[in-house]
Residue frames as a rotation matrix with the C-alpha (Angstrom) as fourth column:
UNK 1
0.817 0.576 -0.035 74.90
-0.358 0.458 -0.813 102.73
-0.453 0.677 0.581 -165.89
UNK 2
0.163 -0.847 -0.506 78.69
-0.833 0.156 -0.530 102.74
0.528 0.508 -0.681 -167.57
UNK 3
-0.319 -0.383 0.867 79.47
-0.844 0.531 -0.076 100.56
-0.431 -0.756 -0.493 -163.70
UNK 4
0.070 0.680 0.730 77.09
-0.504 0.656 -0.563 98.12
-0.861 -0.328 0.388 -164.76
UNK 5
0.971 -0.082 -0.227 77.93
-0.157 0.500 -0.852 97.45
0.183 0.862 0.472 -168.46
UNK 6
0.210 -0.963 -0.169 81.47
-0.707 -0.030 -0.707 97.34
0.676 0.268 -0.687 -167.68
UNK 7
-0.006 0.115 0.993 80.66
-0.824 0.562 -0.070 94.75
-0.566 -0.819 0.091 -164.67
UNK 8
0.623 0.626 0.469 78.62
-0.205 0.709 -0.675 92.77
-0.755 0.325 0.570 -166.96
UNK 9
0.627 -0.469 -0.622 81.12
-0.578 0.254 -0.775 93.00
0.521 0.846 -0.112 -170.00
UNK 10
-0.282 -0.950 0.131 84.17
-0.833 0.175 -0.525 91.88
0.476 -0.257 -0.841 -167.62
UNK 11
-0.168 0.564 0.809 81.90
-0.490 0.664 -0.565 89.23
-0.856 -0.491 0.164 -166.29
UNK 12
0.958 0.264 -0.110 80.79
-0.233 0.496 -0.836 87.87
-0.166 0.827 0.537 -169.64
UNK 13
0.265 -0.905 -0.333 84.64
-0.716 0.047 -0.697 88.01
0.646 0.422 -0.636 -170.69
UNK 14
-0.515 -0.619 0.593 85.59
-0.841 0.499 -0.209 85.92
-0.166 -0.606 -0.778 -167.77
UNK 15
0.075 0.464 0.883 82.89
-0.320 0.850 -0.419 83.44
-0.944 -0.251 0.212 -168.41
UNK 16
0.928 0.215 -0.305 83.85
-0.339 0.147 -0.929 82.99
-0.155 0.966 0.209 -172.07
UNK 17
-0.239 -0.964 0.117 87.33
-0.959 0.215 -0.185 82.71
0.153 -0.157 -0.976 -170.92
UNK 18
-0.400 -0.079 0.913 86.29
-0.705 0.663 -0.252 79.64
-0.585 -0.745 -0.321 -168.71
UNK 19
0.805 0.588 -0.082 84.11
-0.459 0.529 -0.713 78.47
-0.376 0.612 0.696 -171.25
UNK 20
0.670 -0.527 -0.523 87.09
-0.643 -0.061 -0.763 78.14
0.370 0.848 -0.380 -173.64
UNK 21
-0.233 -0.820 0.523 89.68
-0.936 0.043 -0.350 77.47
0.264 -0.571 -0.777 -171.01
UNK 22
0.052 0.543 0.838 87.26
-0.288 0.812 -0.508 73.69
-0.956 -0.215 0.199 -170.64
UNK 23
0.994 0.097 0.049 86.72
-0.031 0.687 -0.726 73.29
-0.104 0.720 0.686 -174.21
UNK 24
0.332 -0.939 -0.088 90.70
-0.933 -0.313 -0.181 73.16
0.142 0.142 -0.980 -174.25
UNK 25
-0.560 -0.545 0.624 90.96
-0.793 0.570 -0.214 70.71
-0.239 -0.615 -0.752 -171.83
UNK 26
0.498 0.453 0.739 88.35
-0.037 0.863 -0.504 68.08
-0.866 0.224 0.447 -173.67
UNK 27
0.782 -0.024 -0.622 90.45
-0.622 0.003 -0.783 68.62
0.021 1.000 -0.013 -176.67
UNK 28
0.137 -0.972 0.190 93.78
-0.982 -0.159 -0.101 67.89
0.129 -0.173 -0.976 -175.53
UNK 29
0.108 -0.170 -0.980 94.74
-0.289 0.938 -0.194 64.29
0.951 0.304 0.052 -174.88
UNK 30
0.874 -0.193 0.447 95.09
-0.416 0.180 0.891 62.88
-0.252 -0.965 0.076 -171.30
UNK 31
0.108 -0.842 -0.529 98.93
-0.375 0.458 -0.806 62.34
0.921 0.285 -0.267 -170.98
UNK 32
0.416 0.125 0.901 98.45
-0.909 0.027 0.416 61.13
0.028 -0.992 0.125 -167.48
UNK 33
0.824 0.331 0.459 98.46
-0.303 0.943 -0.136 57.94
-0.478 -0.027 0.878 -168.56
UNK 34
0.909 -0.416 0.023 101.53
-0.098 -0.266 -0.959 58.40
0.405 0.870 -0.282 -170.85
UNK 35
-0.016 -0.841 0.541 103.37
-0.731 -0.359 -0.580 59.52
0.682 -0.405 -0.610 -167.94
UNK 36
0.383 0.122 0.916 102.53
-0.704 0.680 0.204 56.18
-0.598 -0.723 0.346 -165.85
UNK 37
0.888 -0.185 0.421 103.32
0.387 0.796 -0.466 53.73
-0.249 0.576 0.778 -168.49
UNK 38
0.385 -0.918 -0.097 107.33
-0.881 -0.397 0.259 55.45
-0.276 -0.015 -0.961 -168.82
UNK 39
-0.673 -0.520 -0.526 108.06
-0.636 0.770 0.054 51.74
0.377 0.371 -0.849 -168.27
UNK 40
0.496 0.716 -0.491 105.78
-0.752 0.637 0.170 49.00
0.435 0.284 0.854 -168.44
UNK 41
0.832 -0.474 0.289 108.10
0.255 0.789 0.558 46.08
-0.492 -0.391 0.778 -166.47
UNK 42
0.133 -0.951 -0.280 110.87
0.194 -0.252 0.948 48.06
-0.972 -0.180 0.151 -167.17
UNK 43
0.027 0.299 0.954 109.64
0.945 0.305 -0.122 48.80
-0.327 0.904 -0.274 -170.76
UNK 44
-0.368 0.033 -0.929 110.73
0.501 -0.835 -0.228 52.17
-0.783 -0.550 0.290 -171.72
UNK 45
0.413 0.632 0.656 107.75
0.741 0.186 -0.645 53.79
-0.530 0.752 -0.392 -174.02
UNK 46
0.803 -0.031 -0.595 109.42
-0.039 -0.999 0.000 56.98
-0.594 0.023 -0.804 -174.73
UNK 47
-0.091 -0.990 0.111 112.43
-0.263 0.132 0.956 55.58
-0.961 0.058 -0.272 -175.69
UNK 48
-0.443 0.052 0.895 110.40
0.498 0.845 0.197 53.46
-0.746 0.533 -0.400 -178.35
UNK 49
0.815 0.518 -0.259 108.31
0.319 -0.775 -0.546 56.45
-0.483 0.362 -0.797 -179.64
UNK 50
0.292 -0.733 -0.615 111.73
-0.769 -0.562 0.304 58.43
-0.568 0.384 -0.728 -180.34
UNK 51
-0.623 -0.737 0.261 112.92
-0.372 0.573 0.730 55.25
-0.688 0.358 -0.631 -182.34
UNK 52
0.001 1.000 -0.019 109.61
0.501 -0.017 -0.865 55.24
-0.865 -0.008 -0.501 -183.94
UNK 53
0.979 0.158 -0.132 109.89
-0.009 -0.608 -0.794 58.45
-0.206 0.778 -0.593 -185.61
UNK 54
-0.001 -0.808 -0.590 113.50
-0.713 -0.413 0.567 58.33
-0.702 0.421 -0.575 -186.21
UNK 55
-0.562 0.110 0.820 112.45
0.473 0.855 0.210 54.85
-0.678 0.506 -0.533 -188.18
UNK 56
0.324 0.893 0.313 109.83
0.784 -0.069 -0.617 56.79
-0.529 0.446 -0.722 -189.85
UNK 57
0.559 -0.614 -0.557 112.15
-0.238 -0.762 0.602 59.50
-0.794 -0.204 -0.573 -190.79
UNK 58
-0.312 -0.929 0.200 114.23
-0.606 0.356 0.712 57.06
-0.732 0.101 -0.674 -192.75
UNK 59
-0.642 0.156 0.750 112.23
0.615 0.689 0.383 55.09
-0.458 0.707 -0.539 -194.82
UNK 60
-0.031 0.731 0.682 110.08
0.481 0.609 -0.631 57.70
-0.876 0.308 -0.371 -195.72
UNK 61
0.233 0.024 0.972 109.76
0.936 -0.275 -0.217 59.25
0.262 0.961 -0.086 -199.46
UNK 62
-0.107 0.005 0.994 109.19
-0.035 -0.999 0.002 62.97
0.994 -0.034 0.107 -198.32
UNK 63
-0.509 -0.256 -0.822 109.99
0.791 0.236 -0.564 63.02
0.338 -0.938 0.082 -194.28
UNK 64
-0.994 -0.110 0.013 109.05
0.103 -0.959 -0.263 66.49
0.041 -0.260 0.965 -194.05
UNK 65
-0.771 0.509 0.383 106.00
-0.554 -0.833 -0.007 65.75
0.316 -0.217 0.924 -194.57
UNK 66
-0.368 0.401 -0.839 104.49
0.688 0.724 0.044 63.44
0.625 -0.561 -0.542 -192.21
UNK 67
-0.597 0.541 0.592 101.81
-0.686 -0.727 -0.028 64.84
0.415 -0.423 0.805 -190.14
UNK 68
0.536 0.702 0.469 98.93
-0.834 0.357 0.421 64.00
0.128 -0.617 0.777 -187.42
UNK 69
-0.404 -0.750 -0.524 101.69
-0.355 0.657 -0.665 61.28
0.843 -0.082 -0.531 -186.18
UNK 70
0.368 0.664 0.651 99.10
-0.902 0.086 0.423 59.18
0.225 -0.743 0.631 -183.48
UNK 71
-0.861 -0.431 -0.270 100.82
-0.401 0.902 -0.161 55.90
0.313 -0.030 -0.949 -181.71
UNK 72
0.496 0.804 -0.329 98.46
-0.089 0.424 0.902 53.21
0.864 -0.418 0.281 -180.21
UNK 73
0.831 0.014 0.556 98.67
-0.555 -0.027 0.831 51.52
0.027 -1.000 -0.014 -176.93
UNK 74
-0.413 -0.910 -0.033 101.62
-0.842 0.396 -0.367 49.36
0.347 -0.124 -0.930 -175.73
UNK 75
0.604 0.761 -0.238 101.08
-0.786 0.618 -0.022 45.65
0.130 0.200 0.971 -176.16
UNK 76
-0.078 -0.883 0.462 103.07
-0.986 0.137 0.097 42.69
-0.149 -0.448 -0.882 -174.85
UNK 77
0.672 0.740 0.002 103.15
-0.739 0.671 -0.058 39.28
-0.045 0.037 0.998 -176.07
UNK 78
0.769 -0.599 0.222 105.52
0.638 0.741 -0.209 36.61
-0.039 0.303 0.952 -175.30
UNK 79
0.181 -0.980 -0.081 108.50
0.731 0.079 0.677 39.25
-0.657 -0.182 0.731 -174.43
UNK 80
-0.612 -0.421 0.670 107.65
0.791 -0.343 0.507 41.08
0.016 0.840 0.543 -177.21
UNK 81
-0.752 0.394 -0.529 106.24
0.442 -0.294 -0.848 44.72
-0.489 -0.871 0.046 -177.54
UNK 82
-0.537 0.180 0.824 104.12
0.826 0.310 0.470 46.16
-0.171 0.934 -0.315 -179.89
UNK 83
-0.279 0.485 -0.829 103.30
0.321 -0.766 -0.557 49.59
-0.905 -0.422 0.058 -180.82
UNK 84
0.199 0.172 0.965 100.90
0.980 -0.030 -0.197 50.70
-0.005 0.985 -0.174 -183.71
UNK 85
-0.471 -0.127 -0.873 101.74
0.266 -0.964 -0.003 54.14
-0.841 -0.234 0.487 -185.60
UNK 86
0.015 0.166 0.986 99.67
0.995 -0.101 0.002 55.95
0.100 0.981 -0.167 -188.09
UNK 87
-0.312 -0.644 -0.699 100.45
0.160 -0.761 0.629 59.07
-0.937 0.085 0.340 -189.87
UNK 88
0.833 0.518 0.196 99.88
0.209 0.034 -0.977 60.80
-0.513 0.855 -0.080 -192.88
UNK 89
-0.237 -0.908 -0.345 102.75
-0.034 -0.347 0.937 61.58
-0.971 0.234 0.051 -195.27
UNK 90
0.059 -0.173 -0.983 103.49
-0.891 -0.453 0.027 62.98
-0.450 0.874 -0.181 -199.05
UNK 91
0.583 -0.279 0.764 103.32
0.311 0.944 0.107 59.52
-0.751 0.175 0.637 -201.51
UNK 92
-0.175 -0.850 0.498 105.08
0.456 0.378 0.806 59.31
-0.873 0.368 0.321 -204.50
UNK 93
-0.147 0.276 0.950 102.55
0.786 -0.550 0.282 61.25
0.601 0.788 -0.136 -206.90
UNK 94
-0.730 -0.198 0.654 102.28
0.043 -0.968 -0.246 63.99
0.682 -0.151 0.716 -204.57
UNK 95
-0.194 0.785 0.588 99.22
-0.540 -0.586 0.604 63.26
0.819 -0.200 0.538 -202.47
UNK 96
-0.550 -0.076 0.831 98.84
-0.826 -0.097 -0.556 63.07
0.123 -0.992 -0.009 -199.13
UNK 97
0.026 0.671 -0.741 98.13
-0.269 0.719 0.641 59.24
0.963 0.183 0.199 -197.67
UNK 98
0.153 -0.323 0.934 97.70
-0.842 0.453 0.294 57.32
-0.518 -0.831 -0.203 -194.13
UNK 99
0.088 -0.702 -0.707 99.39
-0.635 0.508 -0.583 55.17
0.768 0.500 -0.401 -193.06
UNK 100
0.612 -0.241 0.753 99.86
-0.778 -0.357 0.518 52.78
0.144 -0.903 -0.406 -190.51
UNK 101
-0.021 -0.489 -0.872 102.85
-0.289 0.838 -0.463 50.38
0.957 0.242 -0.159 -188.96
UNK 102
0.925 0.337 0.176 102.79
-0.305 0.381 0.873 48.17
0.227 -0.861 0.455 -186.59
UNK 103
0.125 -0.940 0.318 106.55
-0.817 -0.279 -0.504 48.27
0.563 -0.196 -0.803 -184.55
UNK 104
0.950 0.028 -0.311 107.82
0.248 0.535 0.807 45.37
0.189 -0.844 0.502 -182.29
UNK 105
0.396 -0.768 0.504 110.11
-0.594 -0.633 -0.497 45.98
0.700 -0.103 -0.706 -179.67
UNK 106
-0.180 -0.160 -0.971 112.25
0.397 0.891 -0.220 43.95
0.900 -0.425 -0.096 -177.31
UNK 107
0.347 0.149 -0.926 112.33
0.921 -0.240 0.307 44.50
-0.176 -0.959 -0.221 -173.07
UNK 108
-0.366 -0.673 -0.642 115.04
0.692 -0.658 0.295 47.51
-0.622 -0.337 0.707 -173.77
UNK 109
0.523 0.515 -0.679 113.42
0.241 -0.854 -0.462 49.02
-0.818 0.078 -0.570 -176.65
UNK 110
-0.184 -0.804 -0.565 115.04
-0.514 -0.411 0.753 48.01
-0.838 0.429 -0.338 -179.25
UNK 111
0.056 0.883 -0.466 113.46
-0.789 -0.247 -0.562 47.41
-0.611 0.399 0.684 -182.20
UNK 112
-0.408 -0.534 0.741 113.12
-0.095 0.831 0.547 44.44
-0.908 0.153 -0.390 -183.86
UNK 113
-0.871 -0.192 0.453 111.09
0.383 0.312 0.869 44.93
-0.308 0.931 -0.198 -186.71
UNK 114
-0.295 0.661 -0.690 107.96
-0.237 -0.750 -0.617 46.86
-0.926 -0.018 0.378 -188.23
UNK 115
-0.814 0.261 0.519 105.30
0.577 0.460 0.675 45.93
-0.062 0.849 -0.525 -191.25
């Protein structure tokens, strides 16, 4: 009788694992894509992300506290690229707004300007 509850417990545990070990993987994001788009016609996204937040870093009020930091896709028009970011961060009276800006970058990643 013990064989059989201890079967069934270590059996139930493993299928709650799996359970879990799935709802993980619908939370997470798919970086698959992320990791295909590196460069875009030699467009390098990573490069632009990190110049992103170090832009975001700089202009804003209370850096530390920017949170839930989500980019869009990578857009190209005319030479020119275009990633949106929104974020939340600390305003000036203390309370916690989004935000978003919309970056343009040239071929190399190098920013040209943001509104």
């Amino acid at each position: 009788m013990k064989k059989e509850k201890a079967k069934t417990s270590q059996l139930t545990k493993f299928v709650v694992f799996l359970i879990v070990l799935s709802m993980i993987g619908l939370i997470l994001p798919d970086r698959s894509s992320d990791r295909s788009s590196i460069s875009q016609e030699g467009f390098n996204v990573y490069r632009a992300k990190a110049r992103i937040v170090n832009t975001l870093d700089e202009i804003l009020r209370d850096p530390n506290s920017r949170e839930d930091t989500r980019f869009g896709g990578l857009v190209e028009r005319e030479g020119v690229y275009y990633i949106m970011c929104s974020f939340r961060s600390r305003n000036g009276f203390g309370g916690m707004k989004r935000s978003e800006i919309l970056f343009a970058f040239d071929k190399n990643a190098n920013m040209v300007s943001y509104k």
